[in-house]
CHARMM internal coordinates of N, CA and C (Angstrom, degrees):
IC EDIT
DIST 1 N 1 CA 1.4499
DIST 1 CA 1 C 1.5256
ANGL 1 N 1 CA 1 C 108.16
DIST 1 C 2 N 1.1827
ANGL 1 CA 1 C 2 N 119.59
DIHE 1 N 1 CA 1 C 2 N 134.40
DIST 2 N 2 CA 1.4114
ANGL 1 C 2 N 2 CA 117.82
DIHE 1 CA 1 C 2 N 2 CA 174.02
DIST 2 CA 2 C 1.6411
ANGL 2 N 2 CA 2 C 111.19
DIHE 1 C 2 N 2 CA 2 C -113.54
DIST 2 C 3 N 1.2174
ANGL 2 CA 2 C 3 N 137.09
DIHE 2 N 2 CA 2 C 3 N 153.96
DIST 3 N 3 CA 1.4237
ANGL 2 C 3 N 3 CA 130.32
DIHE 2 CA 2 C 3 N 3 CA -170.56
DIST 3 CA 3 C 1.7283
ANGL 3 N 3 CA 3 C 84.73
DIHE 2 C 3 N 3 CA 3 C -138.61
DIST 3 C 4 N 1.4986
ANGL 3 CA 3 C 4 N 94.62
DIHE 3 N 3 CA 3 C 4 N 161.83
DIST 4 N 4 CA 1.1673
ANGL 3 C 4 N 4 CA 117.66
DIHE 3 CA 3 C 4 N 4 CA -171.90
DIST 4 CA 4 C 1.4418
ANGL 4 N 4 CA 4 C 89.48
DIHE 3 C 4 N 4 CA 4 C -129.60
DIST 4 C 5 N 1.8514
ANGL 4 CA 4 C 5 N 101.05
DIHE 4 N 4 CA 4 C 5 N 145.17
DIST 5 N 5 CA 1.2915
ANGL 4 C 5 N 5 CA 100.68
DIHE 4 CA 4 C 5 N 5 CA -155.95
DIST 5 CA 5 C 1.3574
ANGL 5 N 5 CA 5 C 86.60
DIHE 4 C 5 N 5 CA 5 C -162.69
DIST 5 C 6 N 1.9703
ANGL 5 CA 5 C 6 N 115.42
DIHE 5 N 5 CA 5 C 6 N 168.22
DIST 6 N 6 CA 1.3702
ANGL 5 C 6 N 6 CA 136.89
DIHE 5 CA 5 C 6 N 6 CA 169.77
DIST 6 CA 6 C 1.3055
ANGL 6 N 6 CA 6 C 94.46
DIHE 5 C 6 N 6 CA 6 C -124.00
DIST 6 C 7 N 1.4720
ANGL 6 CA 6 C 7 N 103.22
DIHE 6 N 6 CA 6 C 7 N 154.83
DIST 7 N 7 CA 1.6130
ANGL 6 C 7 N 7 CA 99.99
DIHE 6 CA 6 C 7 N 7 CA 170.60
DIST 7 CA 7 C 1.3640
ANGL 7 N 7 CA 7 C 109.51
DIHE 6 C 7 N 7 CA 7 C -127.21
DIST 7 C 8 N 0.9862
ANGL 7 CA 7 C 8 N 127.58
DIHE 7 N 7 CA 7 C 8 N 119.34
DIST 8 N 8 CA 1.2859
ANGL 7 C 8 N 8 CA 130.57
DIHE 7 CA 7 C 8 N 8 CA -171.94
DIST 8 CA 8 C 1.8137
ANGL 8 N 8 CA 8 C 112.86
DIHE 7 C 8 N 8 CA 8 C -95.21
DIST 8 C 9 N 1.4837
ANGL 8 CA 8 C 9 N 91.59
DIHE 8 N 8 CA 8 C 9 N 134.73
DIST 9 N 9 CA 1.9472
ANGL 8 C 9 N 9 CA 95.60
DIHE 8 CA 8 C 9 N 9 CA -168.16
DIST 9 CA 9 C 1.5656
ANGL 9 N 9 CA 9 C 113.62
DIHE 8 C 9 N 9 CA 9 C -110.00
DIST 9 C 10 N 1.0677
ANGL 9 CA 9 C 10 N 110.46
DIHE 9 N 9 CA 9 C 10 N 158.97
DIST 10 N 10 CA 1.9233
ANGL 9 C 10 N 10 CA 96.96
DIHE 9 CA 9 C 10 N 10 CA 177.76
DIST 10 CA 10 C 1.8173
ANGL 10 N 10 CA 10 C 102.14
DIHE 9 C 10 N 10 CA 10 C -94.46
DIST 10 C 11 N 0.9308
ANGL 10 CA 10 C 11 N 97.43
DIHE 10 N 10 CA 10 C 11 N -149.84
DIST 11 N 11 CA 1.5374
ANGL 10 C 11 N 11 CA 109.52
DIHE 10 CA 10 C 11 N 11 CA -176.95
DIST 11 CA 11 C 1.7288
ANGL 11 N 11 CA 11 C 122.95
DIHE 10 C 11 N 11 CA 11 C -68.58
DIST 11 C 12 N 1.3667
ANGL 11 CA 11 C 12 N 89.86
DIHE 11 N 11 CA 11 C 12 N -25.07
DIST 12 N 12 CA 1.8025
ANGL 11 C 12 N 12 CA 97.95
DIHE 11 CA 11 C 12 N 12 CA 176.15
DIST 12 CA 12 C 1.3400
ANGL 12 N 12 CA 12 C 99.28
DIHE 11 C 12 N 12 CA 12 C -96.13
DIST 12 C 13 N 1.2749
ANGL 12 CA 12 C 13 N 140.15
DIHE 12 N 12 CA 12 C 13 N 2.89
DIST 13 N 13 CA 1.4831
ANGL 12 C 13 N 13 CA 122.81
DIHE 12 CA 12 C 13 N 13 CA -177.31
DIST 13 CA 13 C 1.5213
ANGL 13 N 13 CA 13 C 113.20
DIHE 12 C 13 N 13 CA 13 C 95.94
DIST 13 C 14 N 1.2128
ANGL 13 CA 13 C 14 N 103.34
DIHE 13 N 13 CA 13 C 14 N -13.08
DIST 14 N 14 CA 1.7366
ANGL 13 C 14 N 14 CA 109.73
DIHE 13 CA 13 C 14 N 14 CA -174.62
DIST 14 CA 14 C 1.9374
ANGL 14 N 14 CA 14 C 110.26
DIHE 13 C 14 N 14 CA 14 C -59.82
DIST 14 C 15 N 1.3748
ANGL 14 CA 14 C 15 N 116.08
DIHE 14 N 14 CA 14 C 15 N 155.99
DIST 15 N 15 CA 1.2058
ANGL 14 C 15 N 15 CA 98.20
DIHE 14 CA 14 C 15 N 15 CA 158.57
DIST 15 CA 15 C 1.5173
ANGL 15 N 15 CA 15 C 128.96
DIHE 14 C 15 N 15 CA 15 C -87.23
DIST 15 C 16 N 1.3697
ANGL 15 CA 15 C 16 N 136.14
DIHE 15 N 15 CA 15 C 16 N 149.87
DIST 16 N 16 CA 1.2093
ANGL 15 C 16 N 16 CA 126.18
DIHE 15 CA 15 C 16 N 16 CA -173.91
DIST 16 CA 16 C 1.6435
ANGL 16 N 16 CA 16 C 118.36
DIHE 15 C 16 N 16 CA 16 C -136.31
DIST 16 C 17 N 1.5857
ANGL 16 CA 16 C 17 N 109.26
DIHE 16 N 16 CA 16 C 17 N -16.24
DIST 17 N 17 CA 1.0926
ANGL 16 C 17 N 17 CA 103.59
DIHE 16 CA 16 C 17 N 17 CA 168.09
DIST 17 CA 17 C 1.4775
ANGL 17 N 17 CA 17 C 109.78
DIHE 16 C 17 N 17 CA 17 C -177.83
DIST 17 C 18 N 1.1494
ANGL 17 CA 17 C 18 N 134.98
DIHE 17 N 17 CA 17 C 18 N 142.69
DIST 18 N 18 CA 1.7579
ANGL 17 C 18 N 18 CA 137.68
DIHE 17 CA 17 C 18 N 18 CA -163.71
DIST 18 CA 18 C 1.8722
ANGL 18 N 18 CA 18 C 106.85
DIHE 17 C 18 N 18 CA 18 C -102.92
DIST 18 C 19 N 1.2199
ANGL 18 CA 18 C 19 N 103.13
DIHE 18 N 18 CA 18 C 19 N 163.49
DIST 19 N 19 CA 1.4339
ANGL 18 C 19 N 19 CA 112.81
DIHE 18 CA 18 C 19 N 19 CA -167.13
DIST 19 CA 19 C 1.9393
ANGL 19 N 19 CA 19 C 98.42
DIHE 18 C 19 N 19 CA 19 C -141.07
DIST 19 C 20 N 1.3638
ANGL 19 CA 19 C 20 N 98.76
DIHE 19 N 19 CA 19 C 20 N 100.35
DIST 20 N 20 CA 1.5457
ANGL 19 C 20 N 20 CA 116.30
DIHE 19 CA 19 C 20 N 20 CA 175.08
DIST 20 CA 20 C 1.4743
ANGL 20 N 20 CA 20 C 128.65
DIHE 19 C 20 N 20 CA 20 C -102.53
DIST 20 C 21 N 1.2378
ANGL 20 CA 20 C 21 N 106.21
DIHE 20 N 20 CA 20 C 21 N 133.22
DIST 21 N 21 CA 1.5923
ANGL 20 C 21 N 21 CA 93.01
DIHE 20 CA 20 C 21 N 21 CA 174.84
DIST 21 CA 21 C 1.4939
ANGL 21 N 21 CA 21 C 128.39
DIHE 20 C 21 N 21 CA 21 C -53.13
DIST 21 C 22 N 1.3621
ANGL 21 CA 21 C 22 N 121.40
DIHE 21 N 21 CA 21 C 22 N 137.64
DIST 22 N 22 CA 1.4598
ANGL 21 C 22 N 22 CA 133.39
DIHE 21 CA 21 C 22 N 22 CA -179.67
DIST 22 CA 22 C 1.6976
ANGL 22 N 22 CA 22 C 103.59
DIHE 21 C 22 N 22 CA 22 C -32.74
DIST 22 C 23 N 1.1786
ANGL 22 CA 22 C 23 N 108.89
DIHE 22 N 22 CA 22 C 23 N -60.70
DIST 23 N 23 CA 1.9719
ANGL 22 C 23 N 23 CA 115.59
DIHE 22 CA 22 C 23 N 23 CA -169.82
DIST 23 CA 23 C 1.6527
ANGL 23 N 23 CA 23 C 101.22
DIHE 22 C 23 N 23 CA 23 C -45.33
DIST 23 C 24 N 1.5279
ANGL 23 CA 23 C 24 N 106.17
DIHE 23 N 23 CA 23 C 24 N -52.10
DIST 24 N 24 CA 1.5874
ANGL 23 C 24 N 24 CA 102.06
DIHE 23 CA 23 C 24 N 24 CA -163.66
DIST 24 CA 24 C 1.6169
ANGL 24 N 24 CA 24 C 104.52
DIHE 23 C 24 N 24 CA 24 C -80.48
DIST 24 C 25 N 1.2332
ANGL 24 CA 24 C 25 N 117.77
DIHE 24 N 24 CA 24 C 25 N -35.06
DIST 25 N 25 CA 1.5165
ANGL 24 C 25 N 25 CA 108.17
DIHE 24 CA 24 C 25 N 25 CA 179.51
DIST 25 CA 25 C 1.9213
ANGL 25 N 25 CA 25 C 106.33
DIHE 24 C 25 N 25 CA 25 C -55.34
DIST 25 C 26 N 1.4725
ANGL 25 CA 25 C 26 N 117.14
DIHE 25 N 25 CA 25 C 26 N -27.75
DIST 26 N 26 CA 1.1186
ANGL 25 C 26 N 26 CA 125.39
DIHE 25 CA 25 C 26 N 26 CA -161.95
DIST 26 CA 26 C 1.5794
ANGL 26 N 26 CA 26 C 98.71
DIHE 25 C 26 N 26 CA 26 C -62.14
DIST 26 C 27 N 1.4514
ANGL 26 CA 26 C 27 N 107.14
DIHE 26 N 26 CA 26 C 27 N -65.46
DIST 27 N 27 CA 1.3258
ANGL 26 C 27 N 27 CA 136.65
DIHE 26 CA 26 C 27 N 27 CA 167.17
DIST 27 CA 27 C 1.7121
ANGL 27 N 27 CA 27 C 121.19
DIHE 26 C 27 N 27 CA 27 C -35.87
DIST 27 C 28 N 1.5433
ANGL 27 CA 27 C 28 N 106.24
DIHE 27 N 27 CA 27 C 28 N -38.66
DIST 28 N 28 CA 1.2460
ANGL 27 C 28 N 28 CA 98.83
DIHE 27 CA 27 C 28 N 28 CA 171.17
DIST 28 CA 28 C 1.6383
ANGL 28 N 28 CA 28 C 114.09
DIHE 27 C 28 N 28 CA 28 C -95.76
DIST 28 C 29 N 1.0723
ANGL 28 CA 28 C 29 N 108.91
DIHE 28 N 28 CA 28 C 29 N -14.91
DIST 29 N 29 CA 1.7634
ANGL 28 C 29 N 29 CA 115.24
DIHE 28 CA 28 C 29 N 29 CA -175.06
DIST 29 CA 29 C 2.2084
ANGL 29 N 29 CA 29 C 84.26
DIHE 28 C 29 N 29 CA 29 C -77.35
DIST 29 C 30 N 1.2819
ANGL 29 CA 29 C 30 N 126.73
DIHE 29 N 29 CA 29 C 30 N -61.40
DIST 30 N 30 CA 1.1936
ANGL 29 C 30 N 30 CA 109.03
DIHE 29 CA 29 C 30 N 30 CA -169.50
DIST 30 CA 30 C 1.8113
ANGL 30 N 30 CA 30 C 125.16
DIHE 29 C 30 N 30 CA 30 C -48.03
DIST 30 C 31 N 1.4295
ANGL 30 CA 30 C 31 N 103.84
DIHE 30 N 30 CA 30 C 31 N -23.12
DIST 31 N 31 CA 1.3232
ANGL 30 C 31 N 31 CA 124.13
DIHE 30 CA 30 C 31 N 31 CA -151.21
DIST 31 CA 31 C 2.0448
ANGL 31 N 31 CA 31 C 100.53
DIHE 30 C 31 N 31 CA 31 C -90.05
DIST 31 C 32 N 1.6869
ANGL 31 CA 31 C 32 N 103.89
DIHE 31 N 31 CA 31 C 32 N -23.90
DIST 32 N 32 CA 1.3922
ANGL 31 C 32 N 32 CA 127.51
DIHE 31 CA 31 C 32 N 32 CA -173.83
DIST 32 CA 32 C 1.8188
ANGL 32 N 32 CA 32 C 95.42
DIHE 31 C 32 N 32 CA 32 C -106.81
DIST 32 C 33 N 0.7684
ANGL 32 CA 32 C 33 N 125.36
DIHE 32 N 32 CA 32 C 33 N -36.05
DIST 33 N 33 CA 1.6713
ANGL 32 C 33 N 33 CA 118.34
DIHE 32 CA 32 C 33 N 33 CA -173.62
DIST 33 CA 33 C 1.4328
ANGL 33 N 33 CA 33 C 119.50
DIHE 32 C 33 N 33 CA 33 C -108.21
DIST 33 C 34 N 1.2459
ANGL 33 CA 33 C 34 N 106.94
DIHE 33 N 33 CA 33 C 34 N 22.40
DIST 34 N 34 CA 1.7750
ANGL 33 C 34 N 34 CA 124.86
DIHE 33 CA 33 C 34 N 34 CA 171.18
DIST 34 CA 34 C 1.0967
ANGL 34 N 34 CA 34 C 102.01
DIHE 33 C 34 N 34 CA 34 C -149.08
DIST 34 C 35 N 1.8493
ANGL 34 CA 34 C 35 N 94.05
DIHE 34 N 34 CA 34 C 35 N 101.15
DIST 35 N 35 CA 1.1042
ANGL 34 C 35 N 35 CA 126.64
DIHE 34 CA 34 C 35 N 35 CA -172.77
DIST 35 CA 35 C 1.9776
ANGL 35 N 35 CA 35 C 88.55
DIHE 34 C 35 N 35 CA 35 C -114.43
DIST 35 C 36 N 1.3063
ANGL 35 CA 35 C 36 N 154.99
DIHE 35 N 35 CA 35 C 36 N -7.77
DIST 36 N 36 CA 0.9765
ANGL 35 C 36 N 36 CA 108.84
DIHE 35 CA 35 C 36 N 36 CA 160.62
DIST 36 CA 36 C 1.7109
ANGL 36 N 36 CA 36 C 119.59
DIHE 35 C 36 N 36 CA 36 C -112.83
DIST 36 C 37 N 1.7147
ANGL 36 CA 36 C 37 N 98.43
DIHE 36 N 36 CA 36 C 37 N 162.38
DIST 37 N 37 CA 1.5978
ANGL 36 C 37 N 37 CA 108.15
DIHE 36 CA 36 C 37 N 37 CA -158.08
DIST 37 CA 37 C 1.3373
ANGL 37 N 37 CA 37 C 122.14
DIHE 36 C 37 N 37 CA 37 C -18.16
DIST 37 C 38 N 1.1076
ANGL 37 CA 37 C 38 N 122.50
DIHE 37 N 37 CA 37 C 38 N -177.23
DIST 38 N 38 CA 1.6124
ANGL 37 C 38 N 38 CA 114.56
DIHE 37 CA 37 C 38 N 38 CA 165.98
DIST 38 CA 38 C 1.9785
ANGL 38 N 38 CA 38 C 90.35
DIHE 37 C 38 N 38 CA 38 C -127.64
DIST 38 C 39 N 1.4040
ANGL 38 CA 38 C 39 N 110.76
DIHE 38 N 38 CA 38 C 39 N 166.88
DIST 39 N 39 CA 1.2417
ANGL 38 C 39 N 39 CA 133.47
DIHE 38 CA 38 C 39 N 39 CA -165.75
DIST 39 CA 39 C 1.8114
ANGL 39 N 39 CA 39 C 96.08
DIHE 38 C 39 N 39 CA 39 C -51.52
DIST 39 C 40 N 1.4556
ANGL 39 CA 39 C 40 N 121.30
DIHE 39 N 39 CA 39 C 40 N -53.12
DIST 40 N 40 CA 1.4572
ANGL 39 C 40 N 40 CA 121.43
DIHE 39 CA 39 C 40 N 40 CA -166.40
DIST 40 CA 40 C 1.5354
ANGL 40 N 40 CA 40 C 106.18
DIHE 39 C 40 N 40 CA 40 C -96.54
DIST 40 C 41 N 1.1945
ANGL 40 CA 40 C 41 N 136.56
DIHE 40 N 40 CA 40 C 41 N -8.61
DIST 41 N 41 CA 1.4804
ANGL 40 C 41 N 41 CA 135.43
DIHE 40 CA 40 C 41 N 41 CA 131.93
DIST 41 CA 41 C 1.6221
ANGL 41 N 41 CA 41 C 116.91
DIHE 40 C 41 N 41 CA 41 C -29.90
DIST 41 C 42 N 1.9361
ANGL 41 CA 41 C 42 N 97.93
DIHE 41 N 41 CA 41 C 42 N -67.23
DIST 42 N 42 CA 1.4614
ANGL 41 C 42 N 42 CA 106.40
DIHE 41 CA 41 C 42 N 42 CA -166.70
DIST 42 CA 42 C 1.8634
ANGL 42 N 42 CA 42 C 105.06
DIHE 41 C 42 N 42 CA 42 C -70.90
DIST 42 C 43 N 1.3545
ANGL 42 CA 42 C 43 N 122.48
DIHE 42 N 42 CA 42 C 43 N -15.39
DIST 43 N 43 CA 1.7110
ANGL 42 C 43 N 43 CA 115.12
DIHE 42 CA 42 C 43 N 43 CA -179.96
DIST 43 CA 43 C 1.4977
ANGL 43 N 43 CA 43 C 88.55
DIHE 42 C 43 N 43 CA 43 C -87.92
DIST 43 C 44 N 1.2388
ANGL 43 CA 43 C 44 N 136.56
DIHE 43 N 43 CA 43 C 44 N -34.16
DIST 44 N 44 CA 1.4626
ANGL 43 C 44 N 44 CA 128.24
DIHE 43 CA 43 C 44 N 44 CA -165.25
DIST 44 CA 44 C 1.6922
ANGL 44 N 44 CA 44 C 97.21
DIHE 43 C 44 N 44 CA 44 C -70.42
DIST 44 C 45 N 1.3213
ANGL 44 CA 44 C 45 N 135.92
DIHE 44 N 44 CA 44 C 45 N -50.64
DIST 45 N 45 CA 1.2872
ANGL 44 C 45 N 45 CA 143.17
DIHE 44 CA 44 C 45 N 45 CA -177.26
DIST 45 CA 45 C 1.6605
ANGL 45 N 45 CA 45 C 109.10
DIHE 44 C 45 N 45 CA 45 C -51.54
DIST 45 C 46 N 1.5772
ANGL 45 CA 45 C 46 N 94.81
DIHE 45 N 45 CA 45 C 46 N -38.88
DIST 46 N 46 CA 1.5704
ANGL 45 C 46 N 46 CA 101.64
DIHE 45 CA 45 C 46 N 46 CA -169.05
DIST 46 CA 46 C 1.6605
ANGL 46 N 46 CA 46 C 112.46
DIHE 45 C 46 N 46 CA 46 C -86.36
DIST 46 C 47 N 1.3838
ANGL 46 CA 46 C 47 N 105.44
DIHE 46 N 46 CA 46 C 47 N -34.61
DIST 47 N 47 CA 1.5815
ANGL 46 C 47 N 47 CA 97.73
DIHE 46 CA 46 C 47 N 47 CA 168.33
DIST 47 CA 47 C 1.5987
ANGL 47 N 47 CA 47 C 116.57
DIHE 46 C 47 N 47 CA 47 C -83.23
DIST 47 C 48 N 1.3276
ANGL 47 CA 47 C 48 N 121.66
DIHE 47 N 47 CA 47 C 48 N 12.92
DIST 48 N 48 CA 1.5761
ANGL 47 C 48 N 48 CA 131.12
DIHE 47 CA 47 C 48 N 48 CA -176.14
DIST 48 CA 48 C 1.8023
ANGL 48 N 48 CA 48 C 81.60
DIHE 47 C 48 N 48 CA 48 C -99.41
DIST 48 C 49 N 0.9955
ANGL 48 CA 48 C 49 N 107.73
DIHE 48 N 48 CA 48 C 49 N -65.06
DIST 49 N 49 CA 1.7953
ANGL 48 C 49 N 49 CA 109.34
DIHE 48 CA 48 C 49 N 49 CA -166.02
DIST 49 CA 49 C 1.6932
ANGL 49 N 49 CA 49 C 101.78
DIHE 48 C 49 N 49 CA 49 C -57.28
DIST 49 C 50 N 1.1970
ANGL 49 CA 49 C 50 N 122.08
DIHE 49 N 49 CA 49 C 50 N -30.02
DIST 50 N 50 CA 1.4020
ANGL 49 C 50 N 50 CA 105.07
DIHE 49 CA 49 C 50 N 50 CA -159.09
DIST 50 CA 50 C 2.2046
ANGL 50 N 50 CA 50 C 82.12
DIHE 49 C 50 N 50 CA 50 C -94.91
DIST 50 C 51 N 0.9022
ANGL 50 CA 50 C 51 N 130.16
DIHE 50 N 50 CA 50 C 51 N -18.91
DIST 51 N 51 CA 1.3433
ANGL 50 C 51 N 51 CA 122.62
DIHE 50 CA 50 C 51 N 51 CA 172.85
DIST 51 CA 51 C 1.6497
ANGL 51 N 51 CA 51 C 110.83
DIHE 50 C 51 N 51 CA 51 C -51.23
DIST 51 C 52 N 1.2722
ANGL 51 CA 51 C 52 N 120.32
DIHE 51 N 51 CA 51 C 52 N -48.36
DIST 52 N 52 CA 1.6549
ANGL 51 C 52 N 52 CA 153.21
DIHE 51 CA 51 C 52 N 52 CA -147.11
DIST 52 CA 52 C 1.6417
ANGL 52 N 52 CA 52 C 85.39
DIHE 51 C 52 N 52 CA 52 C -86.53
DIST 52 C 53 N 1.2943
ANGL 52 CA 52 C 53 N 107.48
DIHE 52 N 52 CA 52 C 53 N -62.34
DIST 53 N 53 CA 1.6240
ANGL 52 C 53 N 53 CA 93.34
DIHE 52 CA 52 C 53 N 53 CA 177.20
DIST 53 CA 53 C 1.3647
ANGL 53 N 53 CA 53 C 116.99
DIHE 52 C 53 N 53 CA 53 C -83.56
DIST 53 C 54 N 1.2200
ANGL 53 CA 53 C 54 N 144.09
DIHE 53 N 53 CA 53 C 54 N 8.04
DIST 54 N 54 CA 1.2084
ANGL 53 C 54 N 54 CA 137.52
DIHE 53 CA 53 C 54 N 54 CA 166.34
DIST 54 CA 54 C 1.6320
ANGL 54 N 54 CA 54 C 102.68
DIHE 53 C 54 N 54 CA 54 C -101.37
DIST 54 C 55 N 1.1968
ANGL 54 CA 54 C 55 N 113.23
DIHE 54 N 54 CA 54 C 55 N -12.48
DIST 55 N 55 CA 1.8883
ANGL 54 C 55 N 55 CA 91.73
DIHE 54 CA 54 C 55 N 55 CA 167.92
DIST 55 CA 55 C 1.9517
ANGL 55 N 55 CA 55 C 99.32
DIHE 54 C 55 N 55 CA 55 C 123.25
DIST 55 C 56 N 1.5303
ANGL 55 CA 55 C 56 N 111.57
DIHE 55 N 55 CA 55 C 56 N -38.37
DIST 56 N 56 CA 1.1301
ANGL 55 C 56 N 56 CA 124.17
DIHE 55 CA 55 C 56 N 56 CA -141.61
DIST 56 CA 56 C 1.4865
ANGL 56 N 56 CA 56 C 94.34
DIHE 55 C 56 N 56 CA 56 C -78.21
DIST 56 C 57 N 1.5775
ANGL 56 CA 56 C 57 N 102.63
DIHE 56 N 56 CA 56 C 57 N 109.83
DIST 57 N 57 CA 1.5954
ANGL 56 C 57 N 57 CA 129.03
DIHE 56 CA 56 C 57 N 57 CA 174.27
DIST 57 CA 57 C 1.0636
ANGL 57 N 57 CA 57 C 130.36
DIHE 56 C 57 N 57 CA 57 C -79.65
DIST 57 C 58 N 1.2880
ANGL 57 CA 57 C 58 N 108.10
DIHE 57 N 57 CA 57 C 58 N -1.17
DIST 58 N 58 CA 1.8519
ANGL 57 C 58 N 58 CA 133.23
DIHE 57 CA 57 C 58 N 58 CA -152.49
DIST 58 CA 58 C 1.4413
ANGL 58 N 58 CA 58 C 77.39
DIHE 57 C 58 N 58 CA 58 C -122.16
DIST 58 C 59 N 1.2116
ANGL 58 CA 58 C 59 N 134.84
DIHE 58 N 58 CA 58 C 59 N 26.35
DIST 59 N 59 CA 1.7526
ANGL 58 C 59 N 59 CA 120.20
DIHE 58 CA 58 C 59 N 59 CA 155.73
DIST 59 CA 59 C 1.2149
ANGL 59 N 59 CA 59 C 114.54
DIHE 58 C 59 N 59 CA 59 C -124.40
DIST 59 C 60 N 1.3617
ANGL 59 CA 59 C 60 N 121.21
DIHE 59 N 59 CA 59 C 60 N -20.50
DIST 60 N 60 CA 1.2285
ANGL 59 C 60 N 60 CA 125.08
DIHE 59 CA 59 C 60 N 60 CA 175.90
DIST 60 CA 60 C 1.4961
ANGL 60 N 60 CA 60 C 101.68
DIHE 59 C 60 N 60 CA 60 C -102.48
DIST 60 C 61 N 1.9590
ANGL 60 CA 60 C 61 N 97.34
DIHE 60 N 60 CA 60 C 61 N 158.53
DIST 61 N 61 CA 1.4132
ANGL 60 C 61 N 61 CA 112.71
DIHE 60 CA 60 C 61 N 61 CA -177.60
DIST 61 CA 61 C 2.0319
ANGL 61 N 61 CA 61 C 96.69
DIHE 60 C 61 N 61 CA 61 C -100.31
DIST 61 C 62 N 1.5453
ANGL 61 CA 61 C 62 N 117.80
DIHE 61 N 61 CA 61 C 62 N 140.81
DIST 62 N 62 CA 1.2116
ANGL 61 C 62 N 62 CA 101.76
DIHE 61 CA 61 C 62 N 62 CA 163.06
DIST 62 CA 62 C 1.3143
ANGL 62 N 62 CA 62 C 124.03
DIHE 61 C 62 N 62 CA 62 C -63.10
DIST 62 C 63 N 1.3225
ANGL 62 CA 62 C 63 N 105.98
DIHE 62 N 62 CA 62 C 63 N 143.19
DIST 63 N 63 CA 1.5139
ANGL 62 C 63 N 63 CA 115.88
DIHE 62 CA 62 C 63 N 63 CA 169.06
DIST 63 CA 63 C 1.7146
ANGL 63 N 63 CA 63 C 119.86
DIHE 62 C 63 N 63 CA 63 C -34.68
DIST 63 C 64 N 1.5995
ANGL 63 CA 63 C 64 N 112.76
DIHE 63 N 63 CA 63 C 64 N -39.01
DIST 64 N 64 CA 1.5380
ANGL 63 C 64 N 64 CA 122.19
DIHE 63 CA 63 C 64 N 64 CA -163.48
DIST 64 CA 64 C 2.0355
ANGL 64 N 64 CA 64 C 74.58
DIHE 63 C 64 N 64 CA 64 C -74.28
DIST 64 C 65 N 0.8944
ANGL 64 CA 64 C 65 N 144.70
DIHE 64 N 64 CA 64 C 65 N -58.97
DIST 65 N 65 CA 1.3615
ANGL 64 C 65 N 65 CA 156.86
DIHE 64 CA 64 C 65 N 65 CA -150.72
DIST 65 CA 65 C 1.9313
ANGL 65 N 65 CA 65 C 106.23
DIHE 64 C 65 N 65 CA 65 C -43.69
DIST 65 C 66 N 1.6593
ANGL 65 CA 65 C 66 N 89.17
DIHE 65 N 65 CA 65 C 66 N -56.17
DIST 66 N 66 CA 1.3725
ANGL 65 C 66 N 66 CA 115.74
DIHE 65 CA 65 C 66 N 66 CA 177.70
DIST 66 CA 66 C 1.1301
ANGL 66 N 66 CA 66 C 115.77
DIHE 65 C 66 N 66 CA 66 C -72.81
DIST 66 C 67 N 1.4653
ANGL 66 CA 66 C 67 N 126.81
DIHE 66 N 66 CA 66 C 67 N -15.08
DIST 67 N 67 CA 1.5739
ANGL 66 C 67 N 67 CA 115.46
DIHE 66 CA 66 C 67 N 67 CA -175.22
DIST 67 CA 67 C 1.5999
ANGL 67 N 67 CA 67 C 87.83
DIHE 66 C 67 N 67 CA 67 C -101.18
DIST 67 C 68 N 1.2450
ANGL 67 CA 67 C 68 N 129.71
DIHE 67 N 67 CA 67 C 68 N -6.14
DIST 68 N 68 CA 1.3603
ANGL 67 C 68 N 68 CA 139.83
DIHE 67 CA 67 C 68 N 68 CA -168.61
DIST 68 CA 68 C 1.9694
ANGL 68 N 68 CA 68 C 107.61
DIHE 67 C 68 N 68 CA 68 C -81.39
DIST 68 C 69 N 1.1062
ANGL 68 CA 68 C 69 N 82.01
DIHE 68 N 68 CA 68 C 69 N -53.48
DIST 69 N 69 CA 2.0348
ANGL 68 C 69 N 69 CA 93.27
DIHE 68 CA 68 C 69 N 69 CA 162.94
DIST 69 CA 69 C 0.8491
ANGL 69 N 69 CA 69 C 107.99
DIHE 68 C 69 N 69 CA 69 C -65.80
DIST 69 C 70 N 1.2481
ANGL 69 CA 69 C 70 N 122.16
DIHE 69 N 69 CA 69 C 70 N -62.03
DIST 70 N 70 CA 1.7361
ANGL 69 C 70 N 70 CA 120.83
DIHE 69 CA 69 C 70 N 70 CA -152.90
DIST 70 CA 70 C 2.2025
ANGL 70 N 70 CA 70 C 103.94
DIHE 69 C 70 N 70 CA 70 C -76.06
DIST 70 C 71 N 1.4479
ANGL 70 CA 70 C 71 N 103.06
DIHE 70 N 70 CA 70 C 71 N -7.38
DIST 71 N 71 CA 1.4225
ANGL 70 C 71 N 71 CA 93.32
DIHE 70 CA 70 C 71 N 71 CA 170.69
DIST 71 CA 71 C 1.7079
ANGL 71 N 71 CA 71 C 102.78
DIHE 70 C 71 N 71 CA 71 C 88.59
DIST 71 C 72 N 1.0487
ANGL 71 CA 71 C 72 N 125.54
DIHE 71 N 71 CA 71 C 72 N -1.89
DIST 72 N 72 CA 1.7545
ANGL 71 C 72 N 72 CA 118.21
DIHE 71 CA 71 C 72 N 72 CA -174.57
DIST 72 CA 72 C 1.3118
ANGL 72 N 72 CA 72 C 110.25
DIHE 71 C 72 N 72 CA 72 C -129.47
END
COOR INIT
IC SEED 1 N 1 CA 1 C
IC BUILD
């Protein structure tokens, strides 16, 4: 996401506070204050859980795998 923005400075030049358009503040306040799941979150959770109880290992990545991407 990129936002378009002013930056507003105080008297020393410092920054102190930004000036965004209404749409994107809208967009980011919805994106921060909906906190519960959304519909394809909650089927993604549910076909992860029903994998876990059926056994099926061939859906998950190992953990050693993931610290392997992520570099740590």
């Amino acid at each position: 996401m990129t936002i378009s923005h002013q930056t507003v400075l105080d008297k020393d030049g410092q920054p102190t506070a930004v000036i965004i358009p209404w749409n994107e503040f809208l967009e980011i306040r919805g994106l921060l204050d909906d906190d519960a799941p959304t519909q394809e979150e909650l089927e993604v959770c549910q076909e992860a859980e029903a994998d876990r109880v059926n056994g099926n290992k061939d859906a998950f990545v190992p953990m050693s795998e993931v610290k392997e991407r992520l570099g740590i």
